[in-house]
Backbone bond lengths (Angstrom), bond angles and torsions (degrees), N, CA, C in turn:
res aa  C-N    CA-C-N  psi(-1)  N-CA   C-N-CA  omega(-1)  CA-C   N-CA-C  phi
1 X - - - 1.441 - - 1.517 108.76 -
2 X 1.406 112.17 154.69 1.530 111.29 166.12 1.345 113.60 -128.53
3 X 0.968 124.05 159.44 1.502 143.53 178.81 1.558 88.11 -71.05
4 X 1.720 92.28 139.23 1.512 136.31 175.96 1.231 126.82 -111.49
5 X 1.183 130.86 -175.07 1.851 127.79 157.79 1.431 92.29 -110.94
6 X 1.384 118.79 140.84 0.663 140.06 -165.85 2.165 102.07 -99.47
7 X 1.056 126.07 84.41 1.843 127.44 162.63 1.327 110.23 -77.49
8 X 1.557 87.65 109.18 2.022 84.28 152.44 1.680 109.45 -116.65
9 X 0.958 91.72 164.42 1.972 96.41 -174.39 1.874 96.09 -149.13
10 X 1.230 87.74 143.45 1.610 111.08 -179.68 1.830 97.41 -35.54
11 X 1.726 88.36 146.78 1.868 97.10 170.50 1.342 120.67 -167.10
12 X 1.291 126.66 115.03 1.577 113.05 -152.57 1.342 88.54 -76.96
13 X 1.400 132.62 175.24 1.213 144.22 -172.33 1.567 106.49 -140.08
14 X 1.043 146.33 67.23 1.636 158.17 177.32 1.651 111.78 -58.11
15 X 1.227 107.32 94.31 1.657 103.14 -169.13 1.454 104.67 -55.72
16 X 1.262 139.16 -170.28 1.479 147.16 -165.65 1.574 90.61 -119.89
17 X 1.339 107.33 -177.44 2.125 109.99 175.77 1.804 92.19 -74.70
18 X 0.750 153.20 3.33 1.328 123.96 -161.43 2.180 84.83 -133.46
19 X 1.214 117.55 8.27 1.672 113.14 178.99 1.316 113.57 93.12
20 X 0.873 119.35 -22.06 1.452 135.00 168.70 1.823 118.63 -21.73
21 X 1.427 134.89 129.64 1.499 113.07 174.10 1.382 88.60 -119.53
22 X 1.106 106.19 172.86 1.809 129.10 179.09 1.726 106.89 -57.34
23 X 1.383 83.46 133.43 1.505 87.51 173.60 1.461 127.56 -110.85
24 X 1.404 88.77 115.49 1.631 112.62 -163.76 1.120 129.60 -150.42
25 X 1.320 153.08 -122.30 1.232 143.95 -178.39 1.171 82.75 -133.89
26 X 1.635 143.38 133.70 1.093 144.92 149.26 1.316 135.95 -168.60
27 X 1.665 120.69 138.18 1.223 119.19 166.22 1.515 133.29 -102.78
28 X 1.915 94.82 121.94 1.542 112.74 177.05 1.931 98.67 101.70
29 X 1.029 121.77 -173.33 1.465 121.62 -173.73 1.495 90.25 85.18
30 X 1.329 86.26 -155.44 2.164 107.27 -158.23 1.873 77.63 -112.57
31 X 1.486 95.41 151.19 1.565 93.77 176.83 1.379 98.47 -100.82
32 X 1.650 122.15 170.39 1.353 128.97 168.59 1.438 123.67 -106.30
33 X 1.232 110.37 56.95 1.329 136.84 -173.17 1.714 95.98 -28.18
34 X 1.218 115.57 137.88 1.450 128.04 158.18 1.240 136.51 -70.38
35 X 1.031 98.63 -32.64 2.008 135.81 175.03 0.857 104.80 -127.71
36 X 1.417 122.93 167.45 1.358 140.55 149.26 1.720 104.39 -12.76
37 X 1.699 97.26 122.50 1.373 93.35 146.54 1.429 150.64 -33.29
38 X 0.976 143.22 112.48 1.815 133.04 -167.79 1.923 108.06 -125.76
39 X 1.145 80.16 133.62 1.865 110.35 -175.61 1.199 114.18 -115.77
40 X 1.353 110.68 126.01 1.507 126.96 -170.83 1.281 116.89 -134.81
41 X 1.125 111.75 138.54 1.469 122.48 178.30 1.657 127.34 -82.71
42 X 1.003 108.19 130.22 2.178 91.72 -177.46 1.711 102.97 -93.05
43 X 1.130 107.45 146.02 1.765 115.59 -176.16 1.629 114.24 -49.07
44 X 1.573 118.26 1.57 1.435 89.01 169.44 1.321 92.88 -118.03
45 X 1.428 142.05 35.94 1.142 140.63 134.00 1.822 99.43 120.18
46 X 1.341 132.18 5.29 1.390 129.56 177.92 1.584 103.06 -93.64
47 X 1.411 116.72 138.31 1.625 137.49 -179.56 1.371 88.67 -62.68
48 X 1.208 106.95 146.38 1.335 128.27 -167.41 1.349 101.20 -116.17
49 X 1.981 117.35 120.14 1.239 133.72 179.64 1.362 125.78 -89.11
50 X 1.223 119.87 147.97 1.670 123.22 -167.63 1.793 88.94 -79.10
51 X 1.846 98.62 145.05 1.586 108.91 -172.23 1.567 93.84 -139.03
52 X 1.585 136.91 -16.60 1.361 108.38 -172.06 1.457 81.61 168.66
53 X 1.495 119.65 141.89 1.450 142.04 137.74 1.359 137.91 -112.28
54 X 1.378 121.38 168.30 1.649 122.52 -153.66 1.568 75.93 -143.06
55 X 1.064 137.05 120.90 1.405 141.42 149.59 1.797 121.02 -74.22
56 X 1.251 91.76 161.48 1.330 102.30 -160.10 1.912 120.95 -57.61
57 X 0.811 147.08 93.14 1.534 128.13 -162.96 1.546 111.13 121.86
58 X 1.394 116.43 -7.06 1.432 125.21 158.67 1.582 103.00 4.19
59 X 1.155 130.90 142.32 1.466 112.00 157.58 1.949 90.60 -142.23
60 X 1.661 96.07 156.87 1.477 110.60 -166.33 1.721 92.98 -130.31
61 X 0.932 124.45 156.84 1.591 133.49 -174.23 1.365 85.63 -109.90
62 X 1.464 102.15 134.17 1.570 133.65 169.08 1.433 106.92 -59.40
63 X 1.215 129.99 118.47 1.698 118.35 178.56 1.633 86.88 -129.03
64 X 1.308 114.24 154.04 1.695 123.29 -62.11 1.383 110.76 -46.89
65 X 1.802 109.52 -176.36 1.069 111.59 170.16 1.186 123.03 -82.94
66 X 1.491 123.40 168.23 2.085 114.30 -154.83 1.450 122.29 87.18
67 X 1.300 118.20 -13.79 1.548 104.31 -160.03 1.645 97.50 -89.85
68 X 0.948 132.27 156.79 1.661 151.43 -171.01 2.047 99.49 -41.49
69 X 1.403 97.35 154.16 1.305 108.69 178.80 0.931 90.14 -89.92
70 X 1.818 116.56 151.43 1.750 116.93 158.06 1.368 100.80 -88.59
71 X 1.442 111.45 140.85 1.759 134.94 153.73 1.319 109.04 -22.07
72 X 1.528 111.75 106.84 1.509 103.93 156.07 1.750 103.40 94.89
73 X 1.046 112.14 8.35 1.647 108.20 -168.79 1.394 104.26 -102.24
74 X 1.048 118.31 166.61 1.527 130.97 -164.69 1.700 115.55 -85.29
75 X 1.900 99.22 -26.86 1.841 94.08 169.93 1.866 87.90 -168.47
76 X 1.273 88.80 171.47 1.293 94.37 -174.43 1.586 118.43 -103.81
77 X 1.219 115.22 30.51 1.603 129.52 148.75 1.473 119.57 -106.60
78 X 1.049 91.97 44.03 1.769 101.48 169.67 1.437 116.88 -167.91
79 X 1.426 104.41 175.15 1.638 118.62 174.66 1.018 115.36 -111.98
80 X 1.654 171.05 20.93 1.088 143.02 -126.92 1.932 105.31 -64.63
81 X 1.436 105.19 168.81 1.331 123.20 -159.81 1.209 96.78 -131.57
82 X 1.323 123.32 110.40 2.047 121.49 -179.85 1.271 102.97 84.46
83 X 1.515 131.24 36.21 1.760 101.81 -169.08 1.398 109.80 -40.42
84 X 1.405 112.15 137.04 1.838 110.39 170.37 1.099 118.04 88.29
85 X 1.179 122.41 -20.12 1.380 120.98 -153.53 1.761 112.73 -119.56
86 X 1.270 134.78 99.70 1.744 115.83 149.55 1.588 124.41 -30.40
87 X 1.177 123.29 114.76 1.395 103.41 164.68 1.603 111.31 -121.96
88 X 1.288 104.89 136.24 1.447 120.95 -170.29 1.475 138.76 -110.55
89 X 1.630 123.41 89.18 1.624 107.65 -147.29 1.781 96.83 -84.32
90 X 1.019 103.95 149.70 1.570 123.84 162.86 1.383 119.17 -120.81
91 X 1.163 133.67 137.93 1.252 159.65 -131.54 1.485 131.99 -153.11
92 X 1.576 115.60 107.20 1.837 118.91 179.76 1.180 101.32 -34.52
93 X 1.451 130.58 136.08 1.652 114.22 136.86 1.186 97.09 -102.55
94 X 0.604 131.60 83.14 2.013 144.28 140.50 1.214 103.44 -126.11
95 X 1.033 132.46 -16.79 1.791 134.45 -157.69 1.684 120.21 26.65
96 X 1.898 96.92 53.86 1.300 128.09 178.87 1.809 92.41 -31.11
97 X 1.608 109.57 -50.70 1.366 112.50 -132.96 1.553 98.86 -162.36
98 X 1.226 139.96 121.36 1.472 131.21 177.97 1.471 111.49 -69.65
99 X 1.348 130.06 0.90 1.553 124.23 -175.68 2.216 95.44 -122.36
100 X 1.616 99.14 22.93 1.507 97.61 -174.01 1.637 97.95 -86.30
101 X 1.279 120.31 83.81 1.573 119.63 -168.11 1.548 107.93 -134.71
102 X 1.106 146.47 126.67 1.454 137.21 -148.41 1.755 87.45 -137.03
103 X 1.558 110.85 93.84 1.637 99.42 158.88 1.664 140.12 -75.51
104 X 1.034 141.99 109.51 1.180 148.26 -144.37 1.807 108.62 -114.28
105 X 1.414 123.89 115.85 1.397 143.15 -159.35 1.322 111.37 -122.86
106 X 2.017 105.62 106.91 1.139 103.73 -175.05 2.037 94.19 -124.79
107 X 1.413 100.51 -176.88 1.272 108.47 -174.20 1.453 98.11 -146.54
């Protein structure tokens, strides 16, 4: 993989009837938890807030062409990122600590 620029641009996020947000790559909104919601605490004792998700199946474009297939992937013009997996960061707002970030792995 190579490093990108990273664009984000405005996106309303409309939970579903059950709370649910879109599942997509995104930072801030309601997440679309896979499972049960999960709540975490950061070590100096503040509940730890949802900051951004990567959904499951991510896919990354192979740059250049030739370079190795990943294990288990569906074709070999791509990367996926998490095969299987949601991953979900949560985040101090106290800003106890700049590395106070709790990633959370659902399927």
């Amino acid at each position: 993989m190579r490093a990108l620029p990273l664009a984000l641009r405005p996106f309303v996020d409309t939970p579903d009837t059950r709370g649910i947000g879109a599942q997509t790559f995104k930072v801030g909104g309601t997440p679309s938890w896979a499972q049960d919601p999960e709540h975490h605490r950061c070590a100096c004792g503040t509940d730890l807030v949802y900051l951004c998700q990567v959904p499951e199946g991510m896919e990354f474009a192979v740059p250049p062409p030739g370079q190795p297939e990943q294990p288990y992937s569906l074709g070999d013009d791509s990367y996926w990122l998490f095969l299987g997996n949601e991953v979900y960061l949560l985040a101090c707002p106290a800003h106890c600590d700049p590395a106070a970030v709790w990633p959370v792995n659902q399927n």
